[in-house]
N, C-alpha and C positions, 0 to 999 in steps of 0.2 A: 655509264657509272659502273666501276667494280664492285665485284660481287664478292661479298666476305667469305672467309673459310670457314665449314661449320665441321666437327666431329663427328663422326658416324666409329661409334662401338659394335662390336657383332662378334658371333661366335665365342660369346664369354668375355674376351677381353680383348680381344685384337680392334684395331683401329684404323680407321682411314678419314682421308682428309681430302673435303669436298666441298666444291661451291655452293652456297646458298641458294635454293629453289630449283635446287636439282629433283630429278623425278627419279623413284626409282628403281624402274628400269631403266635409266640411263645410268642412275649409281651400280648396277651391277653389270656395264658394259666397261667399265672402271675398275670394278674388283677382279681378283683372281676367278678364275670358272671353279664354279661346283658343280660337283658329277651329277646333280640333278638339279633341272632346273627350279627355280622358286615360283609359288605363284601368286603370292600376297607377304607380308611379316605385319609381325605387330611391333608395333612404333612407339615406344614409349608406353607400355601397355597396352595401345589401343589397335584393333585389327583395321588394316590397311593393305588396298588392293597397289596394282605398282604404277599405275597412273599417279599417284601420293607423291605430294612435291617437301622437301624438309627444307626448313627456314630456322632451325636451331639444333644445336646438338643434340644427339639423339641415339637411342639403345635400341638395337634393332635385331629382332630373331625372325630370320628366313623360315617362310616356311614351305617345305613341297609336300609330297603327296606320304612322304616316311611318316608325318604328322599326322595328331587324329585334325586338327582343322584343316589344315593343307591337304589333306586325303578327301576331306567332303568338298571343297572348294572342286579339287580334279573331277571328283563324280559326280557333279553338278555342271562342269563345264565339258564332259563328255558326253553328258546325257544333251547338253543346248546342242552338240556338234552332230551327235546321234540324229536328232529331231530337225539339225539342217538338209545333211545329208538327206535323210528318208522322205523329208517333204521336198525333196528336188528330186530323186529316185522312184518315188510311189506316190502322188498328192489324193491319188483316192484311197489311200490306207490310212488307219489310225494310229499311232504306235501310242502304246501300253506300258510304261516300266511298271514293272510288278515289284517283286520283294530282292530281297539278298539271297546269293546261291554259290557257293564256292570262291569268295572275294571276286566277286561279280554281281550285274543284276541283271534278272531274266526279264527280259522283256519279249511282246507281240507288237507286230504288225498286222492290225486285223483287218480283213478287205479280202474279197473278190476277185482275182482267184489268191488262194493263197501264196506267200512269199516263199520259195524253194531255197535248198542251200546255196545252188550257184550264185541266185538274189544276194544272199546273204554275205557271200565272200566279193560280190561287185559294191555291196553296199558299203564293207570294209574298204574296200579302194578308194570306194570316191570319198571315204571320211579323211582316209588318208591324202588325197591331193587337197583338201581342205586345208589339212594340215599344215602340206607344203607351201599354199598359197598365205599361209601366215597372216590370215585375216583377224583384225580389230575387232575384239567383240564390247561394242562402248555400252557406256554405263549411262543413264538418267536417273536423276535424283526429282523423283518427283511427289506430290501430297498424297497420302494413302487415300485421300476423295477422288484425285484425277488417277490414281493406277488405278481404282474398283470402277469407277466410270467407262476406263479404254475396253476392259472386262467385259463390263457391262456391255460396253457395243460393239466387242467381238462374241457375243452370243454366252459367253464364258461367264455364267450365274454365279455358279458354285464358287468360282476361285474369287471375284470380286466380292461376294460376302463372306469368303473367310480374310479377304486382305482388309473389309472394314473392319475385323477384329483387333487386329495391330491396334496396341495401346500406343506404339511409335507413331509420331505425323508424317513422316516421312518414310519412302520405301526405293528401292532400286530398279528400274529397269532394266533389263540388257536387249540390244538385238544385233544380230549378224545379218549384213548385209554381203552377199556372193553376187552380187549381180545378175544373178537370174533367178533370187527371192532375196527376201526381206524379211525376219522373223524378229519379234519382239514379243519376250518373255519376263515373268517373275520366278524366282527358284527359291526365294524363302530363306536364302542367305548368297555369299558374296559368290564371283566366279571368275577367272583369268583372265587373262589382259588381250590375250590372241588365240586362234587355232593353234598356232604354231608352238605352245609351250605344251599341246597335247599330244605325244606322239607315242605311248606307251598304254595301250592297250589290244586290242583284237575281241572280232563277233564271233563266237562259236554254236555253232545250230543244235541246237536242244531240244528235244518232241516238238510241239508245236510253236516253237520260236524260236530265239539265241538267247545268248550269253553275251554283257554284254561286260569283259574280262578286265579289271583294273587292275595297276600292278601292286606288285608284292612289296611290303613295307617291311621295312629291317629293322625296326624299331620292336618288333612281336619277338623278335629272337631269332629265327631265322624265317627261309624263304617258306613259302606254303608249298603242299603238295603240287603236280600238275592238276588241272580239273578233271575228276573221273567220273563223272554220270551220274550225279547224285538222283538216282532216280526213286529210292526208298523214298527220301525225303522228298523229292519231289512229289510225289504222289500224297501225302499227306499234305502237303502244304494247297496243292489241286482239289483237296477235298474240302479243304477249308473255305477254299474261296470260290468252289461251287453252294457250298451254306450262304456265305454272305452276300452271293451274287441274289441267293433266292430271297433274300430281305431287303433287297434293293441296298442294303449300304455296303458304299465300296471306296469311300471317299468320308473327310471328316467333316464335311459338309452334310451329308446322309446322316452319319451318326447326330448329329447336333441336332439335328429336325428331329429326327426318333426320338428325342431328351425334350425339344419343346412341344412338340405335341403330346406329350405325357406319357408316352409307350414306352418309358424309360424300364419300369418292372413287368413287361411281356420282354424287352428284351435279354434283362438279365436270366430270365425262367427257360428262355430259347438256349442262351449261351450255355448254360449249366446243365441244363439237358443233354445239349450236342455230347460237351465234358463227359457226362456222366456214360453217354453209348460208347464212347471211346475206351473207355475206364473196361467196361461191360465185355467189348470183342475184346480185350487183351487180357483180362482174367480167363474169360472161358478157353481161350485158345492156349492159356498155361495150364488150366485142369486139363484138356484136352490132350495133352500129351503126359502130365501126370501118370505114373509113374515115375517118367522116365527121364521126365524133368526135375531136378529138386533144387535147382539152384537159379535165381531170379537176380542180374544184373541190372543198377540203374544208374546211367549219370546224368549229366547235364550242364548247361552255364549255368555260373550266377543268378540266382535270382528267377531262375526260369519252375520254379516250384518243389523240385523234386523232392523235401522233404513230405511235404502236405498229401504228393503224388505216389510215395510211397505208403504212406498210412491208408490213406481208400482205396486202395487197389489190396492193400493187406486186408482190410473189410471186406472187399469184392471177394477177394478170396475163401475164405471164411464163412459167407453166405454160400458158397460152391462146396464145404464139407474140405475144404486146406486149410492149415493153421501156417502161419507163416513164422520165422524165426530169423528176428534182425541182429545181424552182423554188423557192427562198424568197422569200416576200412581204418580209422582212426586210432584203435588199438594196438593198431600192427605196426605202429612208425617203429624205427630202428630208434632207442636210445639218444639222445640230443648228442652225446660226445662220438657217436657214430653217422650221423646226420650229413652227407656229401655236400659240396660245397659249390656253390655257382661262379663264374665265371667273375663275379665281383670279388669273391672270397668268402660270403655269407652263406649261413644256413640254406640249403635248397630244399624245402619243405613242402614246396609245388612237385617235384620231380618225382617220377617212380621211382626212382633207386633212393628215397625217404623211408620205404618201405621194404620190410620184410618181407618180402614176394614166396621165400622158400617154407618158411612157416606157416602164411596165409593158403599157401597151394597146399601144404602137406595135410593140415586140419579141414580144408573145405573136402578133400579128397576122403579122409578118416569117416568123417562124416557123412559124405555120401555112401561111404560101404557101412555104414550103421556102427562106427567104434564111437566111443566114449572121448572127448577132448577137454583141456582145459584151455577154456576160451581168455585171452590175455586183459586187461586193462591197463590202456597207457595213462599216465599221470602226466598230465601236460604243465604243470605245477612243478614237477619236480624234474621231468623232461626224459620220463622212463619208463618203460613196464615193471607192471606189478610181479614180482618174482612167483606167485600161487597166481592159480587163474580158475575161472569160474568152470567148474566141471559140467559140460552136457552132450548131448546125444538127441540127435535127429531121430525124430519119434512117428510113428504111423501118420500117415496122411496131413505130415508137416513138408514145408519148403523152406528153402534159406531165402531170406533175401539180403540183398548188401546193394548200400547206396553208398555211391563215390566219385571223385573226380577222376579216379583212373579207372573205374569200374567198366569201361567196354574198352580196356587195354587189355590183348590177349594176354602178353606178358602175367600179368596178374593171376590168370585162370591158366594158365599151359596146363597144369597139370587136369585138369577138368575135361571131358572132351566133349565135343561139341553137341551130343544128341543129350546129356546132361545137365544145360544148363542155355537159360534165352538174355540177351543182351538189348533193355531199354534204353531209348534218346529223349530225355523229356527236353522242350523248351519253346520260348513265347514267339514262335512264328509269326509275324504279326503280318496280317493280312491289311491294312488299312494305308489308303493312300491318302495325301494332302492335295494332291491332282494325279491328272494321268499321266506324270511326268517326277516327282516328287513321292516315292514307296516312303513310308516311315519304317526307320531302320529298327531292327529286330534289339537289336543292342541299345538305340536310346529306349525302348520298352522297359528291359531290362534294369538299365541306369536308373531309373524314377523310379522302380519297384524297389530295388536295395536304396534308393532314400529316403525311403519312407518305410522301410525295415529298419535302415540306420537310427534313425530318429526314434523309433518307438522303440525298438528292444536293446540298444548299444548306446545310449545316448552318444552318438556320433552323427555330426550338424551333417548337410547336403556339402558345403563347403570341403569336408574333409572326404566325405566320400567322394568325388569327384578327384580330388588330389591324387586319391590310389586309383582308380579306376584304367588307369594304363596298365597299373600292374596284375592287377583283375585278366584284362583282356591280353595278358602275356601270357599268363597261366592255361586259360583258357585253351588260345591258337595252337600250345605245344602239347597241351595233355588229354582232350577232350575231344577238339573240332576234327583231326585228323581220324579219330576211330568211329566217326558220328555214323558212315557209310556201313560199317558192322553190325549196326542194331538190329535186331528182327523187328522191333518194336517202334515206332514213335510215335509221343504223344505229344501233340500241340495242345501248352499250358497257356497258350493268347487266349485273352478272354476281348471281345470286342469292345463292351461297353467299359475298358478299365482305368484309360488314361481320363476321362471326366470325374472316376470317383478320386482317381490317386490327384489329381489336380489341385482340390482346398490342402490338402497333403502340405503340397511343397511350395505352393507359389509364393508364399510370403518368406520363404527361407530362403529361394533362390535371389526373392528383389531386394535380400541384407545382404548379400555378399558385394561387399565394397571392391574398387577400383584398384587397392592396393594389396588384393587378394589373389593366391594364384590362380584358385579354381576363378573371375571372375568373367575372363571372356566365355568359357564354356557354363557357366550359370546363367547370363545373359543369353545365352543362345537355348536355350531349353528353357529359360522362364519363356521367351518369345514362342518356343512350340505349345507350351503346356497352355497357352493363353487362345489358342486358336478352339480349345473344347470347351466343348458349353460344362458347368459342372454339373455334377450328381452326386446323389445323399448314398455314404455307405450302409444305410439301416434297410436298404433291398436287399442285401447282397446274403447269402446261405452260410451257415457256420460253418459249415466245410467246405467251401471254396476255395480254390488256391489261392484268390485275394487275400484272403483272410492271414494267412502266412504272411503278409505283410503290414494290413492295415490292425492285425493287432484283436480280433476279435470272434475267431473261430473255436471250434470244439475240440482242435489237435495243439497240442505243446507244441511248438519249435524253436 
């Protein structure tokens, strides 16, 4: 029987013309090659891996790894290939992925004797003939009672009671079979169709593990730096999860037990505490140099606290006999009819060159030799400075501080030199895994915090913030992430217990976003994370916590 023609739309508006119950990765051995491969699209709205067979015309957006979905797909299906590899390389070692690290994830192989770098660069080979051998990694569709069961009787507790959480009946399995094993895994969302569409990454050995190196998305604007040893940052993020190793949670599994056994308010009192020691060694180590420092640098991403993180560390100071004196970088924009222009032709109001860099440096300078300045206000209303400016002068036993998104760009401070002035990195490190295979990203932490700041102070729904949210993470990767490795300072604003309280937050906002909304596949996919936590009452939580900067109910304005 012939098979009808069915339309297949793509890339906006071009078109192709294709037999009915085509699959497709066969529709793309038909189309023109795209310099990267795809490893799922959504299909009429709905996300689909390339096993998906079409039986009627159809709108279809490719996605690879340029994409925020196609990018987790690839880091979920290099982490299945990762966990092939190392259990046919080491079967007495455990592997670990930990967090995010320079568009990468750090991972361990823990075991007896340790794994060495040569390990590490044979381990990279054999992922790679994995590769070449272009192995099927299949899917099963099966009842979220029989995935928590097989769980169940691979020893695997934790993961089988957080997969009875799924409000979905159904869940996916994948396993790779190499012929001299067999693995059969959940990852919590979808994953590639073979090894062979993975061949764009590398393990780079890191203190006591690797890196394990995803590529660079051109969708951020341009490429990322090389990886340079983020070891400042490493080390704070080592200190974190030596805390939460000592609490036993390390997985969202732990956390949810800690909430039903009712240790929900010992744990917030731990977390706030830790917060507050962190706060403590970085005030004193700026009196500590006092004199000689008077000028206190902070950025950070989105939503990662910094305004909340500025005002108690102003109080810390202050308790140490310094008054602190805030600057906004926000005064200092160049006039809107001076404002340089992006590569679309639009206002570039993210960019350093937004700002008046030679006025900002001249007056933070004046001030540090003790002259008199008048300090500018921009009128964002009117899209200008104020032509009179507020006159002051840096006074005995005060410090500046200035919160900004370019604020640990040297460019900014050139004129400052370095024994004058310390450079803070706040933001939510997030130390919690959904298994030892599955880090939760640093960035959806973030996401859920500015939706539930959207909502309470902007009224702007989860829906719309999610829409911008690429352009959030453009801003970000080009003006902030590159200088992170410059800070003397940083402060992990992750609080453990926070996706339970933010959870009654959004989840009934994320399950209104309808089908024919753009944010709808990434609403879906973060109602489905935020449902894995047990919830919790925000009336534990301290008025000055940096939650609070979100949920709406602290003792600091923001």
């Amino acid at each position: 029987m012939k098979k009808e023609t069915i339309t297949v739309t793509y890339d906006g508006n071009k078109q192709h013309f294709t037999s009915q119950g085509i699959s497709l990765i066969e529709l793309l051995k038909e189309m023109p090659p795209r310099s990267i491969a795809p490893v799922a699209a959504v299909i009429n709205g709905k996300l689909q891996e390339l096993d998906y067979r079409l039986y009627i015309d159809s709108q279809i957006e490719w996605l690879d790894y340029n994409s925020d979905g196609g990018h987790r797909i690839y880091k979920r299906s290099l982490v299945f290939l990762l966990m092939t590899a190392s259990s046919e390389m080491f079967p007495e070692h455990q592997l670990w992925v930990s967090h995010s690290l320079e568009n990468g994830l750090f991972c361990r192989l823990k075991g007896v004797p340790p794994v060495d770098e040569p390990e590490i660069a044979l381990l990279e080979n054999h992922m790679r003939e994995l590769v070449q051998a272009n192995i099927p990694i299949a899917r099963y569709q099966v009842t979220r009672e029989d995935g928590a069961s097989f769980f169940f009787s691979q020893g695997k507790v934790d993961k089988a009671r957080l997969i009875l959480r799924r409000n979905s009946h159904d869940l996916n399995l994948y396993t790779i079979d190499t012929g001299k094993i067999c693995l059969t895994e959940y990852f919590f969302g979808r994953l590639a169709a073979s090894t062979g569409l993975l061949s764009d990454f590398s393990l780079l050995p890191f203190e006591d593990g690797f890196v394990l190196r995803l590529p660079n998305r051109s969708f951020l604007g341009r490429n990322e730096r090389d990886f340079s040893n983020p070891r400042r940052i490493q080390a704070t993020i080592n200190e974190y999860r030596d805390w939460v190793n000592l609490l036993g949670i390390s997985t969202v599994t732990d956390l949810n037990r800690t909430i039903e056994k009712g240790d929900f308010s010992e744990l917030v009192l731990i977390a706030e505490t830790l917060q507050e020691r962190m706060l403590h060694r970085i005030a004193d180590n700026i009196v500590a140099e006092y004199p000689k420092v008077r000028l206190v640098l902070i950025a950070g991403p989105s939503s990662s606290g910094k305004t909340t993180f500025t005002r108690r560390l102003g109080i810390q100071l202050r308790t140490l006999g310094i008054t602190p004196l805030a600057i906004s970088m926000d005064d200092y924009f160049h006039n809107r009819d001076k404002t340089p222009l992006n590569e679309h032709g639009k206002p570039d109001f993210e960019g350093v060159a937004a700002m008046d860099m030679e006025l900002f440096n001249r007056q933070l300078a004046e001030l540090i030799a003790g002259a008199e300045v008048e300090l500018p206000h921009y009128d964002f209303t009117k899209g200008q400075r104020s032509a009179v400016g507020k006159p002051c002068r840096l006074g005995d036993k005060q410090i500046i501080i200035v919160e900004g998104i370019h604020a640990l760009n040297e460019a900014i401070t050139a004129s400052i030199s370095y024994e004058n002035k310390r450079k803070i990195f706040v933001s939510a490190l997030t130390q919690l895994n959904l298994d030892p295979f599955n880090p939760i990203a640093t960035s959806d932490n973030r996401l859920i915090r500015r939706m539930v700041r959207d909502m309470q102070f902007r009224g702007i729904s989860p829906a719309a913030t999610l829409e911008h949210w690429e352009d959030v993470r453009r801003g970000e990767h080009n003006n902030i992430f590159p200088f992170q490795e410059d800070a003397d300072y940083y402060f992990n604003s992750a609080l453990i217990y926070e996706l339970p309280v933010l959870r009654p937050y959004v989840e009934a906002e994320l399950a209104a976003i309808t089908p024919d909304m753009p944010a709808y596949l990434e609403g879906k996919r973060l109602l489905r994370f935020i449902q894995y936590f047990s919830e919790a009452q925000s009336d534990l939580i301290p008025k000055n916590s940096i939650l609070q900067e979100f949920l709406g109910g602290g003792c600091f304005e923001v």
